[in-house]
Predicted model as a PDB file, atoms N, CA, C, CB and O in Angstrom, pLDDT in the B-factor column:
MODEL        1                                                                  
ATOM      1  N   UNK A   1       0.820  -1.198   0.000  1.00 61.00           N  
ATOM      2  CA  UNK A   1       0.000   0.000   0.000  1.00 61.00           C  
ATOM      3  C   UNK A   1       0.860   1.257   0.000  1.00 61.00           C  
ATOM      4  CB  UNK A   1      -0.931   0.001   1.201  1.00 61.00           C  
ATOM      5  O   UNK A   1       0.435   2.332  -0.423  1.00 61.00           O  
ATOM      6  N   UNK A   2       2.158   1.074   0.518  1.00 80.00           N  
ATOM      7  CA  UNK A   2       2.641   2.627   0.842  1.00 80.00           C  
ATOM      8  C   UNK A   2       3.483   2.717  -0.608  1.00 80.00           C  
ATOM      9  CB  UNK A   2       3.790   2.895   2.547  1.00 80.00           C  
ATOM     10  O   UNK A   2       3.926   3.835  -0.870  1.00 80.00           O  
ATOM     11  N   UNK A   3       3.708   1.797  -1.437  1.00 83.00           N  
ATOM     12  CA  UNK A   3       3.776   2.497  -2.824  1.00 83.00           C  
ATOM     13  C   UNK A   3       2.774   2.938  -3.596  1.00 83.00           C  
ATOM     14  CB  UNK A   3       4.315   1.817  -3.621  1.00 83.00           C  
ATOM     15  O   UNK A   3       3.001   4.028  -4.120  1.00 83.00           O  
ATOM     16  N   UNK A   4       1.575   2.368  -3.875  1.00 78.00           N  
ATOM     17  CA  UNK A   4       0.843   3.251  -4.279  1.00 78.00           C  
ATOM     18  C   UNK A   4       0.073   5.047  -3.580  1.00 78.00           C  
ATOM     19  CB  UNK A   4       0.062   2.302  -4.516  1.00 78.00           C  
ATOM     20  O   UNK A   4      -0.444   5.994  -4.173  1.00 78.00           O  
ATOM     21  N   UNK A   5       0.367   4.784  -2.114  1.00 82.00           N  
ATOM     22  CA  UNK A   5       0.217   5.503  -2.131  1.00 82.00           C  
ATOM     23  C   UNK A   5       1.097   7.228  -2.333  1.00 82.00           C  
ATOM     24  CB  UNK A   5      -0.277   5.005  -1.511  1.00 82.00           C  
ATOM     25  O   UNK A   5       0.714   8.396  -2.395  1.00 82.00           O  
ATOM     26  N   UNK A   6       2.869   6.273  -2.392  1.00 84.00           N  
ATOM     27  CA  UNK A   6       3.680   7.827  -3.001  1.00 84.00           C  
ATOM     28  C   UNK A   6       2.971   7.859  -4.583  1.00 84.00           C  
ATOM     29  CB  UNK A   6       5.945   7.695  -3.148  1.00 84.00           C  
ATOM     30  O   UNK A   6       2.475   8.922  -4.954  1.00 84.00           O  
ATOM     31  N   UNK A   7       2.948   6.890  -5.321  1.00 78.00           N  
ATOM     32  CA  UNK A   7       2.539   6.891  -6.695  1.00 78.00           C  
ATOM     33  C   UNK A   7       1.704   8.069  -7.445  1.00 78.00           C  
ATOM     34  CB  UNK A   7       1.816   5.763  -6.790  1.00 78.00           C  
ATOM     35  O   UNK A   7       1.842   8.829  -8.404  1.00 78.00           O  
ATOM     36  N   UNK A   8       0.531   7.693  -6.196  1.00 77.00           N  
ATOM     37  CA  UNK A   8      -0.478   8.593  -5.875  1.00 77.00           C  
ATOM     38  C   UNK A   8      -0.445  10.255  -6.189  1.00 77.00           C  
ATOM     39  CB  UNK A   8      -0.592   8.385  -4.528  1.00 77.00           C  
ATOM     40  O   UNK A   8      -1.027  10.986  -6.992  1.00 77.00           O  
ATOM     41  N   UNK A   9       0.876  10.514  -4.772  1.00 80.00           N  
ATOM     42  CA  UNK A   9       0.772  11.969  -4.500  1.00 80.00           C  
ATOM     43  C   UNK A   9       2.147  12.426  -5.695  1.00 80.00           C  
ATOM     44  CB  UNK A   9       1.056  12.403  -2.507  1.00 80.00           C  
ATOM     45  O   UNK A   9       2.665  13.523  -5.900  1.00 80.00           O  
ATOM     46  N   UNK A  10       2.386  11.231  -6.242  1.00 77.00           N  
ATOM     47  CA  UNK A  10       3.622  11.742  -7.516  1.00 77.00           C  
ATOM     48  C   UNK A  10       3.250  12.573  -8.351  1.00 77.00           C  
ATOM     49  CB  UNK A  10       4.157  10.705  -8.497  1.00 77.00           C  
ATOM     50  O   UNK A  10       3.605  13.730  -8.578  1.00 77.00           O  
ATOM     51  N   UNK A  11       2.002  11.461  -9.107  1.00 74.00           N  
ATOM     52  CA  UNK A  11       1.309  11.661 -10.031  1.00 74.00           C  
ATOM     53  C   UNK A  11       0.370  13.047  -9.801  1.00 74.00           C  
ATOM     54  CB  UNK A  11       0.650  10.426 -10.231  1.00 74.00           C  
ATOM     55  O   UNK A  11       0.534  14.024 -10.532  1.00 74.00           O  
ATOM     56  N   UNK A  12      -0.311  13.041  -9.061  1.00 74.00           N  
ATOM     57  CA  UNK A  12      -1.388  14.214  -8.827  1.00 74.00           C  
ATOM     58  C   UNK A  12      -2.786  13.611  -9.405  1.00 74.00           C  
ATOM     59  CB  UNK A  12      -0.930  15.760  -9.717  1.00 74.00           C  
ATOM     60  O   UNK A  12      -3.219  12.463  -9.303  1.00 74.00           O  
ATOM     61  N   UNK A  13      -3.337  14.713 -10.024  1.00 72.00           N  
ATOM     62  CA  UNK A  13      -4.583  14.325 -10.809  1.00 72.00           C  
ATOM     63  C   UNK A  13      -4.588  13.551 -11.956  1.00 72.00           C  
ATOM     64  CB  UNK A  13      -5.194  15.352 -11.195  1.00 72.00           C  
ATOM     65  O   UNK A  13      -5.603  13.335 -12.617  1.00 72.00           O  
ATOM     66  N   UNK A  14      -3.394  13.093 -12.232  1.00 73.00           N  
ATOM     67  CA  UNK A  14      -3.328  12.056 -13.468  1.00 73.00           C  
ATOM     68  C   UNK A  14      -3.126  10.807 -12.892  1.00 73.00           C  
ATOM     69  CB  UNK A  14      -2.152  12.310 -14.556  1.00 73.00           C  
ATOM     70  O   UNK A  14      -2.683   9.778 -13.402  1.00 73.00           O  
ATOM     71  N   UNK A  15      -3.656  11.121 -11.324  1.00 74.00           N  
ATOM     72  CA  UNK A  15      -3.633   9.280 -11.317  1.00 74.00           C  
ATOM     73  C   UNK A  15      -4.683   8.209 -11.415  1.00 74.00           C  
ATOM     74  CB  UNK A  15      -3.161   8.817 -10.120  1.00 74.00           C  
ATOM     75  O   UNK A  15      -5.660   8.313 -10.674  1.00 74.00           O  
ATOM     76  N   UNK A  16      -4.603   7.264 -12.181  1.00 68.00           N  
ATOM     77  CA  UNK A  16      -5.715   6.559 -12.588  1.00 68.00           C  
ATOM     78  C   UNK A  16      -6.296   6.704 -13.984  1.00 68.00           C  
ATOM     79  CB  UNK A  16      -6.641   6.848 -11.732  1.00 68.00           C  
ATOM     80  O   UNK A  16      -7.308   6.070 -14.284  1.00 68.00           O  
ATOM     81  N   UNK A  17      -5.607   7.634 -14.978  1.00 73.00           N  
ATOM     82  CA  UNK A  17      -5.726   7.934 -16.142  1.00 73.00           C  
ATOM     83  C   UNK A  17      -5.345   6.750 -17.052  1.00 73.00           C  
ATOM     84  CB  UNK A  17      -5.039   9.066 -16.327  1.00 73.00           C  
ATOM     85  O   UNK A  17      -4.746   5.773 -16.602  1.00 73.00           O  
ATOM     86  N   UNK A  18      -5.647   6.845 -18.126  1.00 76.00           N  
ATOM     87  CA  UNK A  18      -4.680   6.148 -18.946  1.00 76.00           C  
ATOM     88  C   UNK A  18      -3.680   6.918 -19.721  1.00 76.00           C  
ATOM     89  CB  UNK A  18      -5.353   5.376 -19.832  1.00 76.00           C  
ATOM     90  O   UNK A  18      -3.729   8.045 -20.212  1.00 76.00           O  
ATOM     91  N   UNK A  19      -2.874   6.120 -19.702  1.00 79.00           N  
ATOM     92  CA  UNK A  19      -1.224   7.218 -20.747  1.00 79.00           C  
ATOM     93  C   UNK A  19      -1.471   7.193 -22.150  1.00 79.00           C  
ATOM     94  CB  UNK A  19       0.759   6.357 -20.717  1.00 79.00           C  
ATOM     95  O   UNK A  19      -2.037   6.379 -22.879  1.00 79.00           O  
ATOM     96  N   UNK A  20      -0.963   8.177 -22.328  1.00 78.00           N  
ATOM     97  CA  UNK A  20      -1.280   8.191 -23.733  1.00 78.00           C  
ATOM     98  C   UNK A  20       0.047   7.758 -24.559  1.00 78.00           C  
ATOM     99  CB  UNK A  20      -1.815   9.674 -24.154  1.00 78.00           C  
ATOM    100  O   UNK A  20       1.000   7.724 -23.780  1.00 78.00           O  
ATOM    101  N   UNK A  21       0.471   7.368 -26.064  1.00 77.00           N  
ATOM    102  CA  UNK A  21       1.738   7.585 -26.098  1.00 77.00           C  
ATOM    103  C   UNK A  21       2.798   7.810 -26.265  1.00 77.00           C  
ATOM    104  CB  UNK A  21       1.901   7.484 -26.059  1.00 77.00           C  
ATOM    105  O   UNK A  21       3.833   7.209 -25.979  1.00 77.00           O  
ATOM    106  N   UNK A  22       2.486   9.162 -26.989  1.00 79.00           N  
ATOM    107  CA  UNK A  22       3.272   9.858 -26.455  1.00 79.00           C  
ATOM    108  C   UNK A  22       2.803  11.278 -26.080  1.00 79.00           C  
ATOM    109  CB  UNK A  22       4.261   9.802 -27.196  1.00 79.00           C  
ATOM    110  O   UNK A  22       1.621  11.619 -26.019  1.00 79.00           O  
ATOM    111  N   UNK A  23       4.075  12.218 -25.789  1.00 79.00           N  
ATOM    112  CA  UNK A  23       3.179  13.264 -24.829  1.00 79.00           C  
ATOM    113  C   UNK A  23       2.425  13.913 -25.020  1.00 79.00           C  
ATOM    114  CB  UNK A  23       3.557  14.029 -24.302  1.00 79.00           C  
ATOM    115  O   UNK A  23       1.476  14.255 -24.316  1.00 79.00           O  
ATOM    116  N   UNK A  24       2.949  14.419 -26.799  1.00 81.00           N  
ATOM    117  CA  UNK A  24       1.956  15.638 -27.752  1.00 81.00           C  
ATOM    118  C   UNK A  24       1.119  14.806 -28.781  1.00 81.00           C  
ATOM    119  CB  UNK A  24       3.038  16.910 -28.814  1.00 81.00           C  
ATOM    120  O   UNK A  24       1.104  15.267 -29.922  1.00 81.00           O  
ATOM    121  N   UNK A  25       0.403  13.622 -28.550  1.00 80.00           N  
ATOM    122  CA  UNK A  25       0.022  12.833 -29.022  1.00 80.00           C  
ATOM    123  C   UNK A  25      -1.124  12.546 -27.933  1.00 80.00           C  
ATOM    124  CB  UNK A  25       1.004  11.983 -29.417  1.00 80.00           C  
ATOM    125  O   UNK A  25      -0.839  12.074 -26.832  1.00 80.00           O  
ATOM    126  N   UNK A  26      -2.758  12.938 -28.405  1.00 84.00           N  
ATOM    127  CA  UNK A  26      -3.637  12.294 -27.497  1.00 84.00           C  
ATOM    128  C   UNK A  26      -4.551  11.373 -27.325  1.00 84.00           C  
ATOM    129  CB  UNK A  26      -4.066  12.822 -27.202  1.00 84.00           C  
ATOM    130  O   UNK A  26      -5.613  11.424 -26.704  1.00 84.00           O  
ATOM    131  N   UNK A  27      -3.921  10.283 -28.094  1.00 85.00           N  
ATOM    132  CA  UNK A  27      -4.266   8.858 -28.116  1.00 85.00           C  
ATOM    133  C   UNK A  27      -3.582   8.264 -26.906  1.00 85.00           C  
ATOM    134  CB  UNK A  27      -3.820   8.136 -29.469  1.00 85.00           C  
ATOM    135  O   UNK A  27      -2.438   8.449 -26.492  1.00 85.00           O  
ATOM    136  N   UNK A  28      -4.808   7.312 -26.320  1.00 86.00           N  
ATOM    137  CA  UNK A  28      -4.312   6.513 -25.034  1.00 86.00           C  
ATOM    138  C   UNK A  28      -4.177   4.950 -25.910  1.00 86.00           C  
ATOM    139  CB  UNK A  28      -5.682   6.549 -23.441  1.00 86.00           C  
ATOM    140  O   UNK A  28      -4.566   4.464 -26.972  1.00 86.00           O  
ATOM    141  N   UNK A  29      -3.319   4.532 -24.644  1.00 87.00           N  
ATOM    142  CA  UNK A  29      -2.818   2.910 -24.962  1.00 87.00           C  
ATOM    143  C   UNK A  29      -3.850   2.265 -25.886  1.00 87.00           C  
ATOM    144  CB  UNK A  29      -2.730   1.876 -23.481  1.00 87.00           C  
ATOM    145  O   UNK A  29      -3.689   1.695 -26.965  1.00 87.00           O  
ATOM    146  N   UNK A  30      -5.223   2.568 -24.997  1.00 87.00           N  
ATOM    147  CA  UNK A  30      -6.358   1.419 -25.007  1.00 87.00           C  
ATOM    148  C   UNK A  30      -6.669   1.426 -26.839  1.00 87.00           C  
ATOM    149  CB  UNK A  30      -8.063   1.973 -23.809  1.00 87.00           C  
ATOM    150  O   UNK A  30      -6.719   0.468 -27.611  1.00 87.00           O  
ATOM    151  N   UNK A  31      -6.870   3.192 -27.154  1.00 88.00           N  
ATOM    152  CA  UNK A  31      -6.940   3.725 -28.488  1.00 88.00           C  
ATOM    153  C   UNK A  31      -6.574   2.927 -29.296  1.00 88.00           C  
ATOM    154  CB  UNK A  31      -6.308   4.775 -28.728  1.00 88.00           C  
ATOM    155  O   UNK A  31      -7.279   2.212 -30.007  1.00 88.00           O  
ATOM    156  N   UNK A  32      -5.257   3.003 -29.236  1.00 88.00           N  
ATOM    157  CA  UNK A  32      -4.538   2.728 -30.226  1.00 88.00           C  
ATOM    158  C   UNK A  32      -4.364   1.125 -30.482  1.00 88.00           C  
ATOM    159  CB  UNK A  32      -3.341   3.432 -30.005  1.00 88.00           C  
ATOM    160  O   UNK A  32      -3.901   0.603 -31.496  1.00 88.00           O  
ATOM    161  N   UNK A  33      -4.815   0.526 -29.396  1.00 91.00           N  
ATOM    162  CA  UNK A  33      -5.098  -0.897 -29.654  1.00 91.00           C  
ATOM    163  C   UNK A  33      -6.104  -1.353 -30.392  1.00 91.00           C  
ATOM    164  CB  UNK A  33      -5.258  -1.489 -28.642  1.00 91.00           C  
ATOM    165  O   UNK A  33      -6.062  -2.371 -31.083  1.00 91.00           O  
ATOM    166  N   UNK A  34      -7.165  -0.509 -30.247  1.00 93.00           N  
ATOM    167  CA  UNK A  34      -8.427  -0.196 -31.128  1.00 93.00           C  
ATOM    168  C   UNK A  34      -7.922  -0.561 -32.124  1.00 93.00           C  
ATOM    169  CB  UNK A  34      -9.048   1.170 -31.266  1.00 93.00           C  
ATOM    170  O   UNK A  34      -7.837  -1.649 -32.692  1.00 93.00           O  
ATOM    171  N   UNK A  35      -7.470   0.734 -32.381  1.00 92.00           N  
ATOM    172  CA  UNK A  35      -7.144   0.950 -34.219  1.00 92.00           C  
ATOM    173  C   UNK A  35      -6.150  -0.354 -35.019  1.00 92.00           C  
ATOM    174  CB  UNK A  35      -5.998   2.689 -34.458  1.00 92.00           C  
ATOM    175  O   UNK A  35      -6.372  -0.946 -36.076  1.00 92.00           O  
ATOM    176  N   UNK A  36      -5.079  -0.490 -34.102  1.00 95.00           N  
ATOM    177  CA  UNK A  36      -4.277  -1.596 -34.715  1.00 95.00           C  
ATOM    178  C   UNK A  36      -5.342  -2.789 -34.807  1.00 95.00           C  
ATOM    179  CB  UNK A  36      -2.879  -2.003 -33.768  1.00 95.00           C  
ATOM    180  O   UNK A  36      -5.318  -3.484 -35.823  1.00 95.00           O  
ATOM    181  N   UNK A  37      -6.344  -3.083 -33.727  1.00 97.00           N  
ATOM    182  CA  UNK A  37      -7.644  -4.694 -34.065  1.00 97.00           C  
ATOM    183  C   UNK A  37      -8.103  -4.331 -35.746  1.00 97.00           C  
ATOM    184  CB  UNK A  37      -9.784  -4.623 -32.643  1.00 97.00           C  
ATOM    185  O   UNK A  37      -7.947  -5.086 -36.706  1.00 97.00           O  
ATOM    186  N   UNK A  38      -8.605  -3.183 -35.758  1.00 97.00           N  
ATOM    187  CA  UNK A  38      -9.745  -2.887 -36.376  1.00 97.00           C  
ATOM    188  C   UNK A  38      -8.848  -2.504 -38.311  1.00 97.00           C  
ATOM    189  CB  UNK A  38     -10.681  -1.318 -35.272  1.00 97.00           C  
ATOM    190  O   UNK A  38      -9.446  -2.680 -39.373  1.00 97.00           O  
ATOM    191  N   UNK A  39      -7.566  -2.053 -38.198  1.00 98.00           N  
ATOM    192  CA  UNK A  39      -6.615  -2.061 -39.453  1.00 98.00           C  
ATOM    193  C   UNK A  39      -6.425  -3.403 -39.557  1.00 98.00           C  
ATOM    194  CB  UNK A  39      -5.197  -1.259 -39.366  1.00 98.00           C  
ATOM    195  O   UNK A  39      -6.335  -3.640 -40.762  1.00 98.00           O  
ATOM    196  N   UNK A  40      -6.316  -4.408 -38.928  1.00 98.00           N  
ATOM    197  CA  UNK A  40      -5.778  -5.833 -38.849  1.00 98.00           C  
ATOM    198  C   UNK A  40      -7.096  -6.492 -39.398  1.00 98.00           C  
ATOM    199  CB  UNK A  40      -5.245  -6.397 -37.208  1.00 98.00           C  
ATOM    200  O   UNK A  40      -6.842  -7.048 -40.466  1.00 98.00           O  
ATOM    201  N   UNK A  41      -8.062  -6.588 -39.134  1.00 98.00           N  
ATOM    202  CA  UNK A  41      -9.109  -7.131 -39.689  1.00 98.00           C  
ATOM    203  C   UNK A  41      -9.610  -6.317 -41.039  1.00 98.00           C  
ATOM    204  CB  UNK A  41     -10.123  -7.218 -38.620  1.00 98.00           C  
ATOM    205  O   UNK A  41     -10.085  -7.036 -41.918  1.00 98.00           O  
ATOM    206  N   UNK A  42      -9.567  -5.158 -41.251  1.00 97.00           N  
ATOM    207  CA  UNK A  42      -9.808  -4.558 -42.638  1.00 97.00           C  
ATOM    208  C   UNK A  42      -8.657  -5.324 -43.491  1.00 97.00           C  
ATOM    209  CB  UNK A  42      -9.649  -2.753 -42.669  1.00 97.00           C  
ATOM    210  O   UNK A  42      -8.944  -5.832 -44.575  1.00 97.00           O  
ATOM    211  N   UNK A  43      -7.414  -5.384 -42.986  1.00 98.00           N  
ATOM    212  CA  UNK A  43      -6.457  -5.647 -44.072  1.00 98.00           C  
ATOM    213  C   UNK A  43      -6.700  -7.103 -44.791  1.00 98.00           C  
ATOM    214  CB  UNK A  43      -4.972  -5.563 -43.451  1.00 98.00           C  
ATOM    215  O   UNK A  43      -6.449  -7.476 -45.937  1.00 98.00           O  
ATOM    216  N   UNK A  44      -7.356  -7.858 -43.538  1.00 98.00           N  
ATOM    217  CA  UNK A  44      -7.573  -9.337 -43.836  1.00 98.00           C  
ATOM    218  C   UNK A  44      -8.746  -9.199 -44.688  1.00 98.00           C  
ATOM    219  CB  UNK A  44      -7.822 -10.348 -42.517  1.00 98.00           C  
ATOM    220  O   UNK A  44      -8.811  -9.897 -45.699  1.00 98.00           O  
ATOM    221  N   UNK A  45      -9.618  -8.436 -44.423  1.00 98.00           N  
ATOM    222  CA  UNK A  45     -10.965  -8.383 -45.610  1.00 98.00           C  
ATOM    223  C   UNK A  45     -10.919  -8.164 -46.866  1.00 98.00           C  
ATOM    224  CB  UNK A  45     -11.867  -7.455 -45.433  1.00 98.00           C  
ATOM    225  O   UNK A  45     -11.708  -8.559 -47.724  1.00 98.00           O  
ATOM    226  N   UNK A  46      -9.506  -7.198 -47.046  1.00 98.00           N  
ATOM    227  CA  UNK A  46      -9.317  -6.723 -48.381  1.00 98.00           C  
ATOM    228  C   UNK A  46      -8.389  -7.982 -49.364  1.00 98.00           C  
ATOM    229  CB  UNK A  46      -8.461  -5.160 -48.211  1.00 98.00           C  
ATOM    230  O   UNK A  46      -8.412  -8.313 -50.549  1.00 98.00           O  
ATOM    231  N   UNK A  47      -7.635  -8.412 -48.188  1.00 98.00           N  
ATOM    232  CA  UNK A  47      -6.719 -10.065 -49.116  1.00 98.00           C  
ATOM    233  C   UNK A  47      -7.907 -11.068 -49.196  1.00 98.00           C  
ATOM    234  CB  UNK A  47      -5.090 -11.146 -47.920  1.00 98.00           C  
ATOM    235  O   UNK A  47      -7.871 -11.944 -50.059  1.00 98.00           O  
ATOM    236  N   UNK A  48      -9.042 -10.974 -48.267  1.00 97.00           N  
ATOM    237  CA  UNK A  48     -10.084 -12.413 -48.794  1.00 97.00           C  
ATOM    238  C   UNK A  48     -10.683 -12.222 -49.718  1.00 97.00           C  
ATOM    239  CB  UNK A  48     -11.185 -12.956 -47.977  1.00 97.00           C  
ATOM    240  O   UNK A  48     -11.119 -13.208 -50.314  1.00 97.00           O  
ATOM    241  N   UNK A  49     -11.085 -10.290 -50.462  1.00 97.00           N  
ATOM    242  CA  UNK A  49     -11.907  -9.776 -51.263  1.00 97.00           C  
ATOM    243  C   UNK A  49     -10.996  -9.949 -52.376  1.00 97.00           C  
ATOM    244  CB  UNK A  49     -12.451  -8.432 -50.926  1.00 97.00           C  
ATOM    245  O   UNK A  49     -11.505 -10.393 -53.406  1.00 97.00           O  
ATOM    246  N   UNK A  50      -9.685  -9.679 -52.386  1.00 97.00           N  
ATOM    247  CA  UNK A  50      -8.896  -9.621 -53.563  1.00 97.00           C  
ATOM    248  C   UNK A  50      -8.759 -11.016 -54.269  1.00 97.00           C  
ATOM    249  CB  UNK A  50      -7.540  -9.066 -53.204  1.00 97.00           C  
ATOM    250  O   UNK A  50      -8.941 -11.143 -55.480  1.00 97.00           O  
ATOM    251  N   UNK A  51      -8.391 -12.169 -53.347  1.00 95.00           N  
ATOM    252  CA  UNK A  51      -8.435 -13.705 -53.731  1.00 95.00           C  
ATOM    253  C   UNK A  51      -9.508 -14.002 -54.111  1.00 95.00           C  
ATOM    254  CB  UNK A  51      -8.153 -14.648 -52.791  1.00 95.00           C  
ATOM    255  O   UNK A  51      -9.384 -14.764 -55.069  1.00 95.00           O  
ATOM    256  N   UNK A  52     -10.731 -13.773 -53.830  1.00 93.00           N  
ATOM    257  CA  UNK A  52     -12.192 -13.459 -54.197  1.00 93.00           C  
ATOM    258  C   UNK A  52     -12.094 -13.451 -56.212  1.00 93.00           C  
ATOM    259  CB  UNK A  52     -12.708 -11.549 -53.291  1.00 93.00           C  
ATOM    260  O   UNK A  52     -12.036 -14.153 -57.222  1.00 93.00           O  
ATOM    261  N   UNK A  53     -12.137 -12.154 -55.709  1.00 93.00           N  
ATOM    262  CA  UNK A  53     -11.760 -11.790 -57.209  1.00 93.00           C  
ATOM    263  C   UNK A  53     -10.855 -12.299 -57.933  1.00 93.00           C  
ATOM    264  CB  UNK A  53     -11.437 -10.675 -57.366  1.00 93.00           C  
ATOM    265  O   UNK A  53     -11.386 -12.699 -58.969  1.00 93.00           O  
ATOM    266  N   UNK A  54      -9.631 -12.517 -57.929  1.00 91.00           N  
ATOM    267  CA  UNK A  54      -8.785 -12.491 -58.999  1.00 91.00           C  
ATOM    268  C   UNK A  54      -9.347 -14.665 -59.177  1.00 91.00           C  
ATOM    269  CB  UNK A  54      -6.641 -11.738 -58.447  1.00 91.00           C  
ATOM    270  O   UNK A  54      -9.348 -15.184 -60.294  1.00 91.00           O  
ATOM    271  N   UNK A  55      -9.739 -15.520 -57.857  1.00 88.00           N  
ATOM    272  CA  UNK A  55     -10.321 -16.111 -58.292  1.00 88.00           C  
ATOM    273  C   UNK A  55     -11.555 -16.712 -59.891  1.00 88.00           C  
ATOM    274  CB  UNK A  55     -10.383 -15.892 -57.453  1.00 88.00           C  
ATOM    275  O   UNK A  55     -11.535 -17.511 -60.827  1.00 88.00           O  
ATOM    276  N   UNK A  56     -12.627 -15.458 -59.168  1.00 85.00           N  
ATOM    277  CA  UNK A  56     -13.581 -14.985 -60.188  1.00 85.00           C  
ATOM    278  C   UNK A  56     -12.529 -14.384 -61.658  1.00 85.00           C  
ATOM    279  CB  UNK A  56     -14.643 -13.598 -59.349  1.00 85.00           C  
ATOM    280  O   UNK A  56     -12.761 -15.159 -62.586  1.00 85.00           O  
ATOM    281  N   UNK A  57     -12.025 -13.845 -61.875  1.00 83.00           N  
ATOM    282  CA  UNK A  57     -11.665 -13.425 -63.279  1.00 83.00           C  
ATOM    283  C   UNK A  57     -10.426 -14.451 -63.539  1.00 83.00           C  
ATOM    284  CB  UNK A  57     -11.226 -11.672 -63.417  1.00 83.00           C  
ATOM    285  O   UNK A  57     -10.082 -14.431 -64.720  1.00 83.00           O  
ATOM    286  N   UNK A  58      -9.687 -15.327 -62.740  1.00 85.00           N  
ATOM    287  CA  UNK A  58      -8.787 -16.409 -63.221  1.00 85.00           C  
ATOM    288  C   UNK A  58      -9.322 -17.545 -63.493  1.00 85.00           C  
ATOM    289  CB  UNK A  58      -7.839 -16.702 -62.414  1.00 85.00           C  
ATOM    290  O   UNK A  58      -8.787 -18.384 -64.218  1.00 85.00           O  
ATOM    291  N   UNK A  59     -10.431 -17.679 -62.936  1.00 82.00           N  
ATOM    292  CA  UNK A  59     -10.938 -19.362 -62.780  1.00 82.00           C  
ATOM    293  C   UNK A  59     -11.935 -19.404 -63.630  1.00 82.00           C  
ATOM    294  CB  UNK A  59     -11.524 -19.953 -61.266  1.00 82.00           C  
ATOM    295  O   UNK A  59     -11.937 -19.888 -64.762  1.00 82.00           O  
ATOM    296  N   UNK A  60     -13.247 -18.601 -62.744  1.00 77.00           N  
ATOM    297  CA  UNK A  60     -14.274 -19.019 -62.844  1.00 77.00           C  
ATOM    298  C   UNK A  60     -14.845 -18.556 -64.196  1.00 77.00           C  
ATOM    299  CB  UNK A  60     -14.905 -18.730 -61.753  1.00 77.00           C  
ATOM    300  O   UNK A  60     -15.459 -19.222 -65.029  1.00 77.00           O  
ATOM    301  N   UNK A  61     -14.400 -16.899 -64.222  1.00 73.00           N  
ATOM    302  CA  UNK A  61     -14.701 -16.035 -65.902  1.00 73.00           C  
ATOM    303  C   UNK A  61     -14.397 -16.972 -66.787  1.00 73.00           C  
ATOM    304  CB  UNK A  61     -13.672 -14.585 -66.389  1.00 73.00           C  
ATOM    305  O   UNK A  61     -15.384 -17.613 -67.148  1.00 73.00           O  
ATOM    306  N   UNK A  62     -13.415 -17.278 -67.257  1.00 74.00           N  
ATOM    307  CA  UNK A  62     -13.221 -18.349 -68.523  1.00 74.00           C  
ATOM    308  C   UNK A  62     -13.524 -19.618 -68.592  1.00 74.00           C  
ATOM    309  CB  UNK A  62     -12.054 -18.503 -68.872  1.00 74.00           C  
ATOM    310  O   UNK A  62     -13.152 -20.442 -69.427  1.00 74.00           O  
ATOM    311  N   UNK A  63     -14.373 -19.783 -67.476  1.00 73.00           N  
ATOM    312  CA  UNK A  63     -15.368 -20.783 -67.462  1.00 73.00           C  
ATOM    313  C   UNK A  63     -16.984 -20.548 -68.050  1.00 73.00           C  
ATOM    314  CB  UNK A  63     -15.400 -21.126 -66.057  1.00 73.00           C  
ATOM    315  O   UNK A  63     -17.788 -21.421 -68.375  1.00 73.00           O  
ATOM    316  N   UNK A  64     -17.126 -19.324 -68.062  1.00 72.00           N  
ATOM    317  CA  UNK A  64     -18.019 -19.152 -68.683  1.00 72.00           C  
ATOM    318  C   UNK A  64     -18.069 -18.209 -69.702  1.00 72.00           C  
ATOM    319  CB  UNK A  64     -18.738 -19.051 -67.999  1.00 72.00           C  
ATOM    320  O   UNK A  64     -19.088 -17.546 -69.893  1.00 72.00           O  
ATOM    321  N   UNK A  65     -16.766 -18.049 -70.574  1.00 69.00           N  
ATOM    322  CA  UNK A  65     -16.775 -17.368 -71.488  1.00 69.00           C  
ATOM    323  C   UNK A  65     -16.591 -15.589 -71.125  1.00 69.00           C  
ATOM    324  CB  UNK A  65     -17.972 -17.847 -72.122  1.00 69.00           C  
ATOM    325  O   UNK A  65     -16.861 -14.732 -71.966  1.00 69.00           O  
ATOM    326  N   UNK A  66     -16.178 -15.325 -69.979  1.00 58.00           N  
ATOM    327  CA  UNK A  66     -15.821 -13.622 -69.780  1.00 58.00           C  
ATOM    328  C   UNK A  66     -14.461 -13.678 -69.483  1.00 58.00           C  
ATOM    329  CB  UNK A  66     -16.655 -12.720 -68.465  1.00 58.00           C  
ATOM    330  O   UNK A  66     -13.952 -14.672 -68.964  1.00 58.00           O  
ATOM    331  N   UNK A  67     -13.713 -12.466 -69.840  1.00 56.00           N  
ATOM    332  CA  UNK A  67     -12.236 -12.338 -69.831  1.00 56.00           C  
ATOM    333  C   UNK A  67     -11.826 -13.426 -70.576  1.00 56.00           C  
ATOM    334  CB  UNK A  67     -11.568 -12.320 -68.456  1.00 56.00           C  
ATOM    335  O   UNK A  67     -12.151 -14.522 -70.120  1.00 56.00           O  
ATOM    336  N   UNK A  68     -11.240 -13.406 -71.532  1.00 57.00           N  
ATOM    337  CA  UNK A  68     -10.725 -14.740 -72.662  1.00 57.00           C  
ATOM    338  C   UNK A  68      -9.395 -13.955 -71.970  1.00 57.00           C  
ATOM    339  CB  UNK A  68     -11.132 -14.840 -74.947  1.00 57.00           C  
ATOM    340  O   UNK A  68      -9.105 -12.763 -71.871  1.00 57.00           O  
ATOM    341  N   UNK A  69      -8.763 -15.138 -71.564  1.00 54.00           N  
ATOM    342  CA  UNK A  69      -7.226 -14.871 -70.956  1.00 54.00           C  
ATOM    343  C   UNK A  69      -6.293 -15.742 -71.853  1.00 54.00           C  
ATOM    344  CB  UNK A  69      -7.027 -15.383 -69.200  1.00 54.00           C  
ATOM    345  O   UNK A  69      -6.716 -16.797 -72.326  1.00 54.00           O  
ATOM    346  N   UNK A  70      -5.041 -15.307 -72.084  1.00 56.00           N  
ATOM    347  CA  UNK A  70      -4.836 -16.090 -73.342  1.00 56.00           C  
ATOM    348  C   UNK A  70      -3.243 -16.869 -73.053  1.00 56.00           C  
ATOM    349  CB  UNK A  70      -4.878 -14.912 -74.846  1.00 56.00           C  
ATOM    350  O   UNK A  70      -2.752 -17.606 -73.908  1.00 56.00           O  
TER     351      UNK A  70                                                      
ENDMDL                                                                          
END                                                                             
């Protein structure tokens, strides 16, 4: 207990905050974990959409006569 409580009177009113990270930057930890989930799953949507496709115009199109690939 008696470290948190110097911690405490170190900090002041920023205690119990979350950090941000860095100083002139006001995104907190939690934020930015956000964003890295949420870029990480877009990026994966766009490689399943792209295999998708190039599927459809490699495979399946000249299976039915669209894109004559030669």
């Amino acid at each position: 207990m008696g470290e948190a409580k110097r911690r405490k009177e170190a900090l002041g009113d920023k205690y119990g905050q979350e950090q941000t990270i860095l100083p002139w930057l006001p995104i907190t930890k939690s934020q930015a974990q956000m964003f890295y989930k949420w870029t990480t799953t877009g990026a994966w949507i766009g490689i399943g959409l792209m295999v998708a496709f190039w599927l459809i115009v490699r495979i399946i199109g000249p299976g039915f006569g669209w894109w004559q690939v030669q």
